[in-house]
BASEDO-883116 format. One record per atom (N, C-alpha, C): residue number from 1; residue in three letters; atom name; x, y, z. Coordinates in Angstrom, 2 decimals, decimal comma. Atoms other than C-alpha are relative to their C-alpha. Last residue first. Example, Ala and Ser with C-alpha at 12.3 -4.5 7.8 and 13.67 -1.06 7.14 Angstrom:
BEGIN
ATOM|2|SER|N|-0,82|-1,19|-0,06
ATOM|2|SER|CA|13,67|-1,06|7,14
ATOM|2|SER|C|-0,77|1,09|0,73
ATOM|1|ALA|N|0,89|-1,19|0,00
ATOM|1|ALA|CA|12,30|-4,50|7,80
ATOM|1|ALA|C|0,90|1,20|0,00
END
This chain:
BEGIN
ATOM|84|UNK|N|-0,90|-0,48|-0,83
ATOM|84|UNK|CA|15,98|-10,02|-24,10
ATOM|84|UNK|C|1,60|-0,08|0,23
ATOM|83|UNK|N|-1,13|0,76|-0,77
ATOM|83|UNK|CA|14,27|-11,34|-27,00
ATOM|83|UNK|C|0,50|1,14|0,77
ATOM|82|UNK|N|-0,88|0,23|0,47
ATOM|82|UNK|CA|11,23|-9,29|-28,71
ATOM|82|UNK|C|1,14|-0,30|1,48
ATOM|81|UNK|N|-0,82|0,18|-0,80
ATOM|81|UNK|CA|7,94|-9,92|-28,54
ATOM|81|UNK|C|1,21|0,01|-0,07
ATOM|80|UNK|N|-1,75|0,45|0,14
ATOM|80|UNK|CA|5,87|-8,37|-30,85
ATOM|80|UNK|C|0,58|-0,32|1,10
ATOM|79|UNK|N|-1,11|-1,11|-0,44
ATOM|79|UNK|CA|2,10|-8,47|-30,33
ATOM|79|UNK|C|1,36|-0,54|-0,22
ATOM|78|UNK|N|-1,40|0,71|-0,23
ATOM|78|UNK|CA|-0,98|-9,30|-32,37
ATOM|78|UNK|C|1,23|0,79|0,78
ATOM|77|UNK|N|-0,92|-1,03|-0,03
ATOM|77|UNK|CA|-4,28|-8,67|-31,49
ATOM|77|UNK|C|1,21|-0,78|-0,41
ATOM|76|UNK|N|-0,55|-0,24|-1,42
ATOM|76|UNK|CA|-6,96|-10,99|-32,44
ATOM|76|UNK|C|1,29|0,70|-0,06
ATOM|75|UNK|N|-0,90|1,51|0,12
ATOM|75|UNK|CA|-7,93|-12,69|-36,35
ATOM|75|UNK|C|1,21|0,29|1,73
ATOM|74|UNK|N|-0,08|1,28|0,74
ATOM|74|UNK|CA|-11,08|-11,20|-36,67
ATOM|74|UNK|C|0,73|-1,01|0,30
ATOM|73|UNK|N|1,36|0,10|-0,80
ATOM|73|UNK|CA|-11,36|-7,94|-34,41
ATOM|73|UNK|C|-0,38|-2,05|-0,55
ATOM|72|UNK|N|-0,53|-0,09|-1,09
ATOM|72|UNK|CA|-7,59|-6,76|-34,94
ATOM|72|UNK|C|-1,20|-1,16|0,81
ATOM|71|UNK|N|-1,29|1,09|0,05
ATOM|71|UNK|CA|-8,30|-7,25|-38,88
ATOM|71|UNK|C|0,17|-0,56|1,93
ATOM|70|UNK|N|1,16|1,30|0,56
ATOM|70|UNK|CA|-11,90|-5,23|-38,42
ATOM|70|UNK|C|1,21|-0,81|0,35
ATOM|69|UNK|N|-0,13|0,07|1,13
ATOM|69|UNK|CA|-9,14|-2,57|-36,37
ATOM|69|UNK|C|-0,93|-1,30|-0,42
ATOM|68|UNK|N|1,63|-0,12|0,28
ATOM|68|UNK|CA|-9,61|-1,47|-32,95
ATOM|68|UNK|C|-0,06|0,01|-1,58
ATOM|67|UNK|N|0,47|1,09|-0,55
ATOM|67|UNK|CA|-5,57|-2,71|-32,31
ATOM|67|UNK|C|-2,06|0,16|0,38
ATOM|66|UNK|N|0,24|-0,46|-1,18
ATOM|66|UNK|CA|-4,44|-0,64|-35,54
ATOM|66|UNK|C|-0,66|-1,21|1,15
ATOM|65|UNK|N|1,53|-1,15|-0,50
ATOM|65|UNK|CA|-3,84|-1,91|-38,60
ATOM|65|UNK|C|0,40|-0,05|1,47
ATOM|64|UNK|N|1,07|0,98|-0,33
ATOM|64|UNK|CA|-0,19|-2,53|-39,83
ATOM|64|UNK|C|-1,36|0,43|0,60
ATOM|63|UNK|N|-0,30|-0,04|-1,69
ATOM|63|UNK|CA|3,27|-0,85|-39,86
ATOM|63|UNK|C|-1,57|-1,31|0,20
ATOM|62|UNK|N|-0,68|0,44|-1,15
ATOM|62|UNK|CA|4,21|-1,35|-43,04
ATOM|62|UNK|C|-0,39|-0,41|1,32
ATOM|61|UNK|N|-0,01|1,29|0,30
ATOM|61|UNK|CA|1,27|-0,99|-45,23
ATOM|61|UNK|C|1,28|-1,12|0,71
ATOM|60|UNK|N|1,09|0,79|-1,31
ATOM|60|UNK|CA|0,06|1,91|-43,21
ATOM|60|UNK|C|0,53|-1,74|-0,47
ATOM|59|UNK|N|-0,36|-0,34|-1,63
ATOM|59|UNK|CA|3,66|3,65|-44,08
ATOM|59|UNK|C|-1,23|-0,85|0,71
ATOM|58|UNK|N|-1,19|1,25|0,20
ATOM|58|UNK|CA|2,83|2,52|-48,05
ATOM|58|UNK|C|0,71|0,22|1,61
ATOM|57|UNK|N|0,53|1,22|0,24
ATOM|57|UNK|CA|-0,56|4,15|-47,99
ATOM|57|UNK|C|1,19|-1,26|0,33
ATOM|56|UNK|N|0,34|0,52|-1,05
ATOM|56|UNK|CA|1,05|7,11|-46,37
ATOM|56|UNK|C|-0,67|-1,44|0,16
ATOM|55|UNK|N|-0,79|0,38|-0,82
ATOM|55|UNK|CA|2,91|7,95|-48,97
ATOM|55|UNK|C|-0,34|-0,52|1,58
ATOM|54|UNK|N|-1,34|0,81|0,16
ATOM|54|UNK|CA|1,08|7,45|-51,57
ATOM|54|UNK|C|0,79|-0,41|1,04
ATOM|53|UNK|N|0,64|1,06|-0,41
ATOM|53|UNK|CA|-1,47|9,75|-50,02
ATOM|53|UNK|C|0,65|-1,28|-0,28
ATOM|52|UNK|N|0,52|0,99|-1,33
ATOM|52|UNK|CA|1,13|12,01|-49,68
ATOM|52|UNK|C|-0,87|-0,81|0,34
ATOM|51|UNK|N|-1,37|0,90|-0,93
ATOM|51|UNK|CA|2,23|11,61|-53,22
ATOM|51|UNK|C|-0,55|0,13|1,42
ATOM|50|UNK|N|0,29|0,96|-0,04
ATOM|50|UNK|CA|-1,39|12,33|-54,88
ATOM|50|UNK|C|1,69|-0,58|1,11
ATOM|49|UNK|N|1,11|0,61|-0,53
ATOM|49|UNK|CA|-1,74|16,09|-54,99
ATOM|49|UNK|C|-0,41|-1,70|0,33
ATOM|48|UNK|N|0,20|-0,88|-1,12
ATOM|48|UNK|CA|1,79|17,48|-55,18
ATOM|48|UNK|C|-1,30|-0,88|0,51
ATOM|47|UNK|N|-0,64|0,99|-0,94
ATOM|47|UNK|CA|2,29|15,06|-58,30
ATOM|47|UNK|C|-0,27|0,70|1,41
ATOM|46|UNK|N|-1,57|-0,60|0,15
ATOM|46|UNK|CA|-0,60|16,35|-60,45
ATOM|46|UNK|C|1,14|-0,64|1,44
ATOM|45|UNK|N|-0,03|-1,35|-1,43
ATOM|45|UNK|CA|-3,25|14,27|-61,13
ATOM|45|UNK|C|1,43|0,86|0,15
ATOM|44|UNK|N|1,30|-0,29|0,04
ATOM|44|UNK|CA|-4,22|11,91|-64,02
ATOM|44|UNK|C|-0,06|0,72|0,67
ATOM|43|UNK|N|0,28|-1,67|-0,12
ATOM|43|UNK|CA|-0,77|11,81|-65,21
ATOM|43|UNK|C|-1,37|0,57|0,06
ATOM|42|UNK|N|0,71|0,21|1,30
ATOM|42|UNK|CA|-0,98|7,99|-65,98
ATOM|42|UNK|C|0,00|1,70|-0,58
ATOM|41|UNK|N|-0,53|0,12|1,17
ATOM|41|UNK|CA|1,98|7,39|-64,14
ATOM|41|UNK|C|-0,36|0,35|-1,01
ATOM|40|UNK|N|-1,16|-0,96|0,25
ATOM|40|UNK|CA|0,88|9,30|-61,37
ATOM|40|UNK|C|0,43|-0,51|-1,17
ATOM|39|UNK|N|0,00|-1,66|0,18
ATOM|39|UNK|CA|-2,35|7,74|-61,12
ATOM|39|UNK|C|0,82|0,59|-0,42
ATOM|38|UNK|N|1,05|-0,45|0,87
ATOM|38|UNK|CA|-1,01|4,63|-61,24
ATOM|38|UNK|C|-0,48|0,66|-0,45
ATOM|37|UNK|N|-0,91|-0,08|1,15
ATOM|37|UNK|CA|1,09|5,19|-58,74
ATOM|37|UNK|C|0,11|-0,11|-0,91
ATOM|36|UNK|N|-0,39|-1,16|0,06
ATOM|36|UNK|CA|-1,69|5,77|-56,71
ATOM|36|UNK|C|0,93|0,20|-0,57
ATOM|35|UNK|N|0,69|-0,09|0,90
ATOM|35|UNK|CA|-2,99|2,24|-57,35
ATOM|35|UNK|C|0,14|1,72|0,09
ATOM|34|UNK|N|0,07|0,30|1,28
ATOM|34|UNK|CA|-0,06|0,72|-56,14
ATOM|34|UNK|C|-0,83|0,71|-1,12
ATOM|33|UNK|N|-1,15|0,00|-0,22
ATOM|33|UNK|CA|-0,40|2,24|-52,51
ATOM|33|UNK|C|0,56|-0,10|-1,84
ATOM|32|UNK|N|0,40|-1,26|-0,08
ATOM|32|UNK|CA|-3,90|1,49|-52,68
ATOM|32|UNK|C|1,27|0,51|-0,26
ATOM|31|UNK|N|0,42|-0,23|1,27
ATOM|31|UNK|CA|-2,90|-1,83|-53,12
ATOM|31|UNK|C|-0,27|1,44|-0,27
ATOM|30|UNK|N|-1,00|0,20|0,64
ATOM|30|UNK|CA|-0,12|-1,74|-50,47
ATOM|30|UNK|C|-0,99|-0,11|-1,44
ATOM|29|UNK|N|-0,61|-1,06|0,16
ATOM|29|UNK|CA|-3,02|-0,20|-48,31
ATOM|29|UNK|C|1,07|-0,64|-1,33
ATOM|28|UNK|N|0,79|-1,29|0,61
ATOM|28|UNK|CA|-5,42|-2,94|-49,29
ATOM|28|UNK|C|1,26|1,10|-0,08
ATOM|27|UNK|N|0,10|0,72|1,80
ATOM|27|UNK|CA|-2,93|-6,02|-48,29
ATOM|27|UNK|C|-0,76|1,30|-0,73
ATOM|26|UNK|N|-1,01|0,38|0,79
ATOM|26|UNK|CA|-2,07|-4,42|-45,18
ATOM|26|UNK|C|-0,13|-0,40|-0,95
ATOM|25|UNK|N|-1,06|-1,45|0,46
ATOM|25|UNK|CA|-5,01|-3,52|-43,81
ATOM|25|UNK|C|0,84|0,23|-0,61
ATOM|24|UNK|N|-1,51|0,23|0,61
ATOM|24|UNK|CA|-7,00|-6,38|-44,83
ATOM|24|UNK|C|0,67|1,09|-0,23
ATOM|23|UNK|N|0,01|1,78|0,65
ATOM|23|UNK|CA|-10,43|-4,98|-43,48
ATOM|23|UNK|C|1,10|-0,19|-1,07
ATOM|22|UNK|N|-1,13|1,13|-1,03
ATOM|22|UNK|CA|-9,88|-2,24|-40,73
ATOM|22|UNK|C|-0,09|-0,80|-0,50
ATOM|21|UNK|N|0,74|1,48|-0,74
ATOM|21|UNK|CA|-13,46|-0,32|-42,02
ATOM|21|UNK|C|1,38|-0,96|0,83
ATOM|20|UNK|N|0,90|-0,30|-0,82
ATOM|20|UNK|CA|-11,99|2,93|-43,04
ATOM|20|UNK|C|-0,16|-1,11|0,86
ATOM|19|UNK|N|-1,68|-0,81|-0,78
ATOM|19|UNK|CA|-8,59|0,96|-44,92
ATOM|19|UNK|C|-1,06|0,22|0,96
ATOM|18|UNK|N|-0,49|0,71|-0,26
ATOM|18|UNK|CA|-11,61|-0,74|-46,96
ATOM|18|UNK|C|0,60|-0,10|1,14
ATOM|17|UNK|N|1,09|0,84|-1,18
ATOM|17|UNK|CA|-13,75|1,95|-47,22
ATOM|17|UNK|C|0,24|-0,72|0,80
ATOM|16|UNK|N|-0,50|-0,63|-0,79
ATOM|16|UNK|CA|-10,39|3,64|-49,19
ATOM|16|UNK|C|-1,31|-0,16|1,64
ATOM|15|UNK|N|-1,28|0,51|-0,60
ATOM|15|UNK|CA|-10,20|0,64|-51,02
ATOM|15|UNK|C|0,14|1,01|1,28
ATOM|14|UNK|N|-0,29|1,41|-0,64
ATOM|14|UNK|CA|-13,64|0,89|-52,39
ATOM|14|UNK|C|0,88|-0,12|0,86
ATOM|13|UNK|N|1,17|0,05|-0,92
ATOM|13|UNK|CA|-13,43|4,82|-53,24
ATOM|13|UNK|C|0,07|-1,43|0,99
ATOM|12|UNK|N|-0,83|-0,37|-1,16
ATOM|12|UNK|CA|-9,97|3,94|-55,11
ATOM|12|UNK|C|-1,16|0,58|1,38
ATOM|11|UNK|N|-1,16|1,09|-0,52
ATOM|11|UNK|CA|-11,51|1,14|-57,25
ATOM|11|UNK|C|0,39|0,99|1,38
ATOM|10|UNK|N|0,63|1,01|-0,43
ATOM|10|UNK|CA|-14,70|3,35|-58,50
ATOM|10|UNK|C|1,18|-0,78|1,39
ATOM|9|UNK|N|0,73|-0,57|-1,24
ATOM|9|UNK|CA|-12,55|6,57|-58,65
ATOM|9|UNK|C|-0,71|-1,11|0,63
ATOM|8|UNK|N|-1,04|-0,21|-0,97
ATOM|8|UNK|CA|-10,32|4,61|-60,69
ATOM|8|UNK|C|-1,04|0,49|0,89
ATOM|7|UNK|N|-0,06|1,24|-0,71
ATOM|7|UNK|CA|-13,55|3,10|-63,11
ATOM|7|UNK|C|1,23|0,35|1,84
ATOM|6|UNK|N|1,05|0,36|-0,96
ATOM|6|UNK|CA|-14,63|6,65|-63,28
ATOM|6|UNK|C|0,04|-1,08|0,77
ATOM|5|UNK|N|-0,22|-0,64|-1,13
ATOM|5|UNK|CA|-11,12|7,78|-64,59
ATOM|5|UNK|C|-1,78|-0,34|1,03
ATOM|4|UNK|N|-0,38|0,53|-1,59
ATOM|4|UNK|CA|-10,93|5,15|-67,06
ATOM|4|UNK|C|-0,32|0,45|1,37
ATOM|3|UNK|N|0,83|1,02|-0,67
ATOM|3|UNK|CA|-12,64|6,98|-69,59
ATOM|3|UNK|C|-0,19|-0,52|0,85
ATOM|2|UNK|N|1,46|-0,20|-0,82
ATOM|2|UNK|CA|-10,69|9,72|-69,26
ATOM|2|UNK|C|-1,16|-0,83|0,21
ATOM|1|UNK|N|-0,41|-0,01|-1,38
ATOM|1|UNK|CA|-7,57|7,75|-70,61
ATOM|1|UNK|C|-1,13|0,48|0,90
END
């Protein structure tokens, strides 16, 4: 299992550049999101130390990037309109 743990740091470094940078917010966080539960399954951390990032990975993967976001800058703002 310790082996692994360089490749995770590898993967979760990346992802967390990812999220930094505004590039596929949503698709990264929900991986990130995945790959912290991972962690936990594997018992590479203790649970105190990895659930709020968990939990926030899966709150950015809802809601969405921000409007100064790479995503925001690529594919233009989006807005909700909702019926009156």
């Amino acid at each position: 299992m310790f082996a692994l743990l360089p490749w995770l740091a590898l993967i979760l470094d990346l992802l967390a550049l990812s999220l930094a940078a505004g590039f596929a917010t949503r698709s990264i966080a929900a991986v990130a999101a995945l790959a912290g539960i991972a962690v936990q399954l594997a018992g590479a951390c203790p649970q105190t130390e990895f659930l709020p990032q968990i939990l926030d990975a899966v709150a950015l993967a809802l809601i969405g990037p921000g409007a100064f976001s790479g995503d925001a800058r690529l594919f233009g703002r989006s807005t909700i309109h909702l019926p009156r």
